[in-house]
C-alpha positions as CSV (number, residue, x, y, z in Angstrom):
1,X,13.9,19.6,29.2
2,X,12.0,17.6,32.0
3,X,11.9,14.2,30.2
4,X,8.6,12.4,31.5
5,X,8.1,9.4,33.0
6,X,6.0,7.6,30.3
7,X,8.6,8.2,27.9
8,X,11.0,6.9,30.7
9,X,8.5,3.5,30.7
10,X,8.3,3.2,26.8
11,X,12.5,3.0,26.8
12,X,12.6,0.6,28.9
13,X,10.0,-1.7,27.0
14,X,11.6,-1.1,23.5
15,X,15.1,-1.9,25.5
16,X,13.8,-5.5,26.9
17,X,12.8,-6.4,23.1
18,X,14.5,-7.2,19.8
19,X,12.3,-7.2,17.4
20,X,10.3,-4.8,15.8
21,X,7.3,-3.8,14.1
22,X,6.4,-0.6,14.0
23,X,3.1,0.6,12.0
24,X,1.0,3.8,11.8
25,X,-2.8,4.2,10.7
26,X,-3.6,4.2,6.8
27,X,-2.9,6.7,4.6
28,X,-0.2,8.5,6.7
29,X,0.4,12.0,7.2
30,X,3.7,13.5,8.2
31,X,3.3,12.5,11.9
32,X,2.3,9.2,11.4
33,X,5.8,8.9,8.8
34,X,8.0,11.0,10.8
35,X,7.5,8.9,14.4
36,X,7.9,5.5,12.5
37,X,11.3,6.9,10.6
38,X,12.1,8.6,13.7
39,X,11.8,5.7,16.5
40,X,13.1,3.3,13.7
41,X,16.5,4.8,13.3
42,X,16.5,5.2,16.9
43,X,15.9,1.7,17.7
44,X,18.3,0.4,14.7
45,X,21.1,3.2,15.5
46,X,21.2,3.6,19.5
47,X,19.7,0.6,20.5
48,X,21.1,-2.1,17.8
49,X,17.6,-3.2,17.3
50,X,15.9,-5.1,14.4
51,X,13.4,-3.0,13.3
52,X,10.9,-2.9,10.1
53,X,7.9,-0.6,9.1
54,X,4.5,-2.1,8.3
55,X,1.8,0.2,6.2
56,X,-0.9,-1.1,4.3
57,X,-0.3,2.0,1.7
58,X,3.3,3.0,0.6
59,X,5.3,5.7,1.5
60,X,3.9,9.1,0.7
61,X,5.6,10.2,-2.4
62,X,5.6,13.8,-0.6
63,X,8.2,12.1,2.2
64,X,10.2,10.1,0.6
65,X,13.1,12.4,0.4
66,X,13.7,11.2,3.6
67,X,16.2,8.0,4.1
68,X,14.5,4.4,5.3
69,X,16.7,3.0,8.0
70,X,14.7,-0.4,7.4
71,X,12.6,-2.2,5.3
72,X,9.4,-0.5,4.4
73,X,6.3,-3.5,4.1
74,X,2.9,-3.1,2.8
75,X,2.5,-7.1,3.1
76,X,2.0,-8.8,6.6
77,X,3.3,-12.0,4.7
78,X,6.4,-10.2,4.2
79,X,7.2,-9.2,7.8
80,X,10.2,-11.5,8.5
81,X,10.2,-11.2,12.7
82,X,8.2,-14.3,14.2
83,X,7.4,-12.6,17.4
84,X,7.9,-9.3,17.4
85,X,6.8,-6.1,19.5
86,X,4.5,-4.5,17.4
87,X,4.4,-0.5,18.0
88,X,1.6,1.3,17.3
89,X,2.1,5.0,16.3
90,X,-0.4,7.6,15.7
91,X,-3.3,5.7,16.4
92,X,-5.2,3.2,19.3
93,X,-7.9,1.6,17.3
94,X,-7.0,-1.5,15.2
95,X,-9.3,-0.8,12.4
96,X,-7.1,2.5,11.6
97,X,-4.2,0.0,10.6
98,X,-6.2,-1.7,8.1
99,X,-8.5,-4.3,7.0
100,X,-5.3,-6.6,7.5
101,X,-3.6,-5.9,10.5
102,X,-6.4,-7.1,12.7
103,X,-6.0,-10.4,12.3
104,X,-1.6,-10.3,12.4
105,X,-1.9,-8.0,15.7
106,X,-4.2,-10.7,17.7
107,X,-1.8,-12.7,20.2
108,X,1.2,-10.2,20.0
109,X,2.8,-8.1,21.9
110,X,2.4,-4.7,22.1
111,X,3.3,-1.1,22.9
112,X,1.0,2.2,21.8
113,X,2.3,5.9,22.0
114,X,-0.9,8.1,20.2
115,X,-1.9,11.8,21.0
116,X,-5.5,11.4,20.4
117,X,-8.3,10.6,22.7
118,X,-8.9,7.2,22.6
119,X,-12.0,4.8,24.5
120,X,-10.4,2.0,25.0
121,X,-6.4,0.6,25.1
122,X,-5.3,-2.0,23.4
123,X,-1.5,-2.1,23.9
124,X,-0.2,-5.6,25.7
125,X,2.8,-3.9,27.1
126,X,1.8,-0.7,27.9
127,X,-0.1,2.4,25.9
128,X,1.1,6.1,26.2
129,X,-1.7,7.9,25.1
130,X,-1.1,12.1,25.4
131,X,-3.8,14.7,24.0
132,X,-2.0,17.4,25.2
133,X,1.1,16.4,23.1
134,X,1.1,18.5,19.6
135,X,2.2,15.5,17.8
136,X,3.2,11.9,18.0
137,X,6.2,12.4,17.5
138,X,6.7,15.2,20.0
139,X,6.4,11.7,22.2
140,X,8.6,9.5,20.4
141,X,11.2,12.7,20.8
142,X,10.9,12.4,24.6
143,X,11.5,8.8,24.1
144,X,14.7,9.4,22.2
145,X,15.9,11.9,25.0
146,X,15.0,9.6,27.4
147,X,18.1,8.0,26.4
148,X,20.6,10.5,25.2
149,X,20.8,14.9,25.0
150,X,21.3,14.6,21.5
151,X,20.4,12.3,18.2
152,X,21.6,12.0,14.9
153,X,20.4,13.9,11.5
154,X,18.5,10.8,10.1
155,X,16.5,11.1,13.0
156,X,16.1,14.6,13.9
157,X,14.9,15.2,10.2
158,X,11.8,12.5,10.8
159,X,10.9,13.6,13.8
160,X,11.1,17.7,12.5
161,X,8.6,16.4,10.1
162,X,6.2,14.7,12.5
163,X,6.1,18.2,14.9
164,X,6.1,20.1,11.8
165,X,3.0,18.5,10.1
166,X,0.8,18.5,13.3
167,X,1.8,21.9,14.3
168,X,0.9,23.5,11.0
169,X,4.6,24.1,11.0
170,X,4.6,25.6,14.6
171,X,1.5,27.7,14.1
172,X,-1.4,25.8,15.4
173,X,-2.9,26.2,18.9
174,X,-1.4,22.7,20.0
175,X,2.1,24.4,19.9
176,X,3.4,24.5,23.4
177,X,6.4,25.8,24.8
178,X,7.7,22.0,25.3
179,X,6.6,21.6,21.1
180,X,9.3,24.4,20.5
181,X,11.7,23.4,23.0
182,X,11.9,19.8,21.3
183,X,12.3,21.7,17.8
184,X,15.2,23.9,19.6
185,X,16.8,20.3,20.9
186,X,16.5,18.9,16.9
187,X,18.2,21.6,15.7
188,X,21.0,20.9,17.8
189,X,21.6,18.1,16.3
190,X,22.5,20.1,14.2
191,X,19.3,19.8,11.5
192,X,19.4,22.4,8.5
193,X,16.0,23.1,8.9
194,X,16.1,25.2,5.1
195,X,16.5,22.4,2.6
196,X,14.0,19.5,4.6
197,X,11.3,22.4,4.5
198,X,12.4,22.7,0.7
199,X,11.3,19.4,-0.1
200,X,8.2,19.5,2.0
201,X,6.9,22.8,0.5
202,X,8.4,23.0,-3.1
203,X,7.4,19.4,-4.6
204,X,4.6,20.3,-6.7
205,X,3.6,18.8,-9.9
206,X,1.8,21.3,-12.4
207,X,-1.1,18.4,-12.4
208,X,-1.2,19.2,-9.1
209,X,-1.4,23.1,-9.1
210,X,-4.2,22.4,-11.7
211,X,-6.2,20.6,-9.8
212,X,-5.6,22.8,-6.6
213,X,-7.3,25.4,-9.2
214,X,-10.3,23.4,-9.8
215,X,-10.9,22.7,-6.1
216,X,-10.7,26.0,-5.2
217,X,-13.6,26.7,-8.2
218,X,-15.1,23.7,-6.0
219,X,-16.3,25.1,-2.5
220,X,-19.2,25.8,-1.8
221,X,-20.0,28.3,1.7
222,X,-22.7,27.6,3.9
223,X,-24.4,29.5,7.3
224,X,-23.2,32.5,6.5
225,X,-19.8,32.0,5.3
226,X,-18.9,30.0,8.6
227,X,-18.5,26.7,6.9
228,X,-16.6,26.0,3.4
229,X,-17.6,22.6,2.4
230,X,-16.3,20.2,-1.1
231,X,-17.5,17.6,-2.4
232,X,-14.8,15.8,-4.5
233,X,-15.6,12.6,-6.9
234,X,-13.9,9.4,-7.7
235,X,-13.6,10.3,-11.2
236,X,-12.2,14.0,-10.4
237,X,-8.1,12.2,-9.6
238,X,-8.1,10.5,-13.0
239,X,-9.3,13.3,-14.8
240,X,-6.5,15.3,-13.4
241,X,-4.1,12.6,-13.6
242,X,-3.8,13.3,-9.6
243,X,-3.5,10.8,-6.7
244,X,-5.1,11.2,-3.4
245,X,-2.2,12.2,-2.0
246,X,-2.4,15.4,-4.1
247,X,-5.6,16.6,-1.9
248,X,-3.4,16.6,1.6
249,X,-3.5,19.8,2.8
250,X,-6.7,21.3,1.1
251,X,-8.7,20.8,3.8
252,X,-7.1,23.0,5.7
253,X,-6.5,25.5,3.0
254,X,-10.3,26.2,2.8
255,X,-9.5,28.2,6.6
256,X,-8.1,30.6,4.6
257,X,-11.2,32.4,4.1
258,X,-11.7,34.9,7.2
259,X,-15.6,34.3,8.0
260,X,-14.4,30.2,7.9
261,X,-14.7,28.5,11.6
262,X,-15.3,25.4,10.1
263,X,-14.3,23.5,6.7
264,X,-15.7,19.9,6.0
265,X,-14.0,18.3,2.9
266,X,-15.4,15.5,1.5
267,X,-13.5,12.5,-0.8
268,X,-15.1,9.7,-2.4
269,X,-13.7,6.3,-2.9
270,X,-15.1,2.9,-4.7
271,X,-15.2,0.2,-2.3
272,X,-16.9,-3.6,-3.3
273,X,-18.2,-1.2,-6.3
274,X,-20.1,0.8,-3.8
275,X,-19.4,4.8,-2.6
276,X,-17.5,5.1,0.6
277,X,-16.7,8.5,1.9
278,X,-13.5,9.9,3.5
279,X,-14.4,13.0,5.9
280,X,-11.7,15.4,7.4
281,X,-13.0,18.4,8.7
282,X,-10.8,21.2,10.7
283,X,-11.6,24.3,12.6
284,X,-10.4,27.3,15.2
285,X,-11.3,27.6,18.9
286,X,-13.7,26.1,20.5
287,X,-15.3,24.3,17.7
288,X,-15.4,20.6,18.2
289,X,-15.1,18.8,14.9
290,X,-13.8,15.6,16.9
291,X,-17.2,15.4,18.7
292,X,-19.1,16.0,15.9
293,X,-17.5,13.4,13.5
294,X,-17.4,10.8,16.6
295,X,-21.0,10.7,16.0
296,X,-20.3,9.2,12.7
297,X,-17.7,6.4,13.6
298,X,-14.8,9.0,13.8
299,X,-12.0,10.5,15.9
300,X,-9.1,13.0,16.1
301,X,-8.5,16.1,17.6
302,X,-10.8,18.9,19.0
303,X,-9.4,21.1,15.8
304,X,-8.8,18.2,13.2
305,X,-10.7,15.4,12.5
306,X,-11.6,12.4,10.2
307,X,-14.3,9.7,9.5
308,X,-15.5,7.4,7.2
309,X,-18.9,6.4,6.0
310,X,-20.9,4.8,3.5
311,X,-23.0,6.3,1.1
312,X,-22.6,9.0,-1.4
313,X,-21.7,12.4,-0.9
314,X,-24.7,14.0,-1.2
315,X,-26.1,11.3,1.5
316,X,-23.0,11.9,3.8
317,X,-23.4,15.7,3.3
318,X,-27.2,16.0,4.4
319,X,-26.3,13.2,7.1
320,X,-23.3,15.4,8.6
321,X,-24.7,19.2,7.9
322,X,-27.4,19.1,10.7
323,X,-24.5,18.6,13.5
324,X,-22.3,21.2,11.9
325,X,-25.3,23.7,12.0
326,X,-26.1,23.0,15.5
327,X,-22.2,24.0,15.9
328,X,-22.2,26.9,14.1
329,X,-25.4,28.7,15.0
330,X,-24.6,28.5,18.8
């Protein structure tokens, strides 16, 4: 496997530092989790670093089969490194780390490896930024076999998760011959693929497949059957005794449906006692979802992407549907 030259330059950054930070954007998904555990046994392991994880949410209960290799913070206050090298992992804009990391990040260094498009860097030391990698940590993998042919379990399982999650476990479009050639490399390792996919795939709780039932009662279709849309309430988790976590993956479940190019899922949170919605959308081809929702404040992928906006669903729905019929009617 050619091992690139940006992954060549991140090594040598993370070698001429000590301490670490290493963060991802809120509400992490198995990319965002799987580089952080990934480059952070790496970094304590191989390189004998000091290493800790900042998120302003806690580990997803749906990963945490997988073993810390260092302290997990959700507090700034508690980060015990006075001048660390803050790594920034799965996202380039400092608003996706939180309404607190802002203020921390201001006057340190940094280093930025992200796979989506991105205006602007914001990285001190130096910002890899890749849209043609599948996943995050397909990057921090090169980074890893920038230094040796072969990691360690620990490891290998993080970063199986971070491919795995953004891949649509190897089946999206994004999966390249270089995706599956890194998966070939982590099994070396060796990784028993069979029991980590176990606990990915078989951690249901019956609240859970309850309220998967009454989502799926939920969507609505829209310009004829191209577009499955929800709308999902505050009040809907509590009723179900559910978290958000429990919606991951829904989004993309509405695809399902054979007419679907285009699925728009819609969450609503209570912020300042006011309505603020959380938008993922997902499609096929050549529909643009990132374009669309970047007229909104958002980003992501071509295929997969997220916003957030004020107002209340029905006001973000009739805000957002004009754009999506535009899309769809071409």
């Amino acid at each position: 496997m050619e091992i690139r030259s940006e992954a060549k330059k991140c090594l040598e950054i993370l070698k001429q530092n000590n301490n670490f930070v290493l963060t991802m954007h809120t509400h992490p998904d198995g990319d965002a989790i799987g580089s952080a555990l990934g480059l952070a046994w790496f970094l304590q392991k191989e390189l004998g670093k000091n290493v800790c994880i900042y998120n302003e949410n806690s580990l997803p209960h749906r990963f945490s089969f997988l073993p810390l290799p260092c302290a997990y913070y959700t507090d700034l206050t508690a980060v015990p490194f006075n001048n660390p090298l803050i790594v920034l992992l799965d996202g380039s804009e400092v608003h996706r780390f939180g309404d607190a990391f802002a203020p921390y990040f201001q006057g340190k260094k940094s280093l930025c490896i992200d796979h989506h498009l991105v205006d602007k860097e914001i990285a001190t030391e130096y910002s890899w930024i890749d849209y043609t990698m599948a996943a995050t940590g397909q990057m921090v993998a090169h980074i890893v076999y920038a230094y040796a042919d072969k990691t360690f379990e620990d490891a290998a399982a993080a970063l199986y998760v971070a491919l795995s999650g953004d891949t649509g476990n190897f089946s999206f479009g994004n999966t390249s011959a270089e995706t599956v050639e890194i998966l070939a490399k982590l099994v070396e390792t060796p990784l028993a693929l069979a029991p980590v996919r176990e606990k990915l795939d078989n951690t249901w709780t019956k609240e859970k497949m309850y309220f998967w039932g009454k989502l799926t009662s939920m969507v609505k279709f829209a310009l004829n059957d191209q577009l499955a849309y929800i709308a999902v309430p505050h009040a809907l988790f509590a009723e179900y005794g559910v978290t958000h976590e429990d919606l991951e993956g829904f989004v993309e479940h509405m695809r399902r449906v054979a007419t679907v190019r285009m699925t728009l899922m819609m969450r609503e949170e209570i912020k300042n006692g006011s309505s603020f919605i959380k938008v993922s959308m997902r499609s096929s081809g050549e529909d643009d979802v990132r374009s669309l929702l970047s007229l909104f404040g958002g980003g992501g992928h071509k295929n997969a992407a997220g916003a957030g906006i004020e107002g209340s669903l029905e006001k973000v729905f009739a805000m957002i549907y004009p754009h999506i019929e535009k899309v769809l009617q071409k």
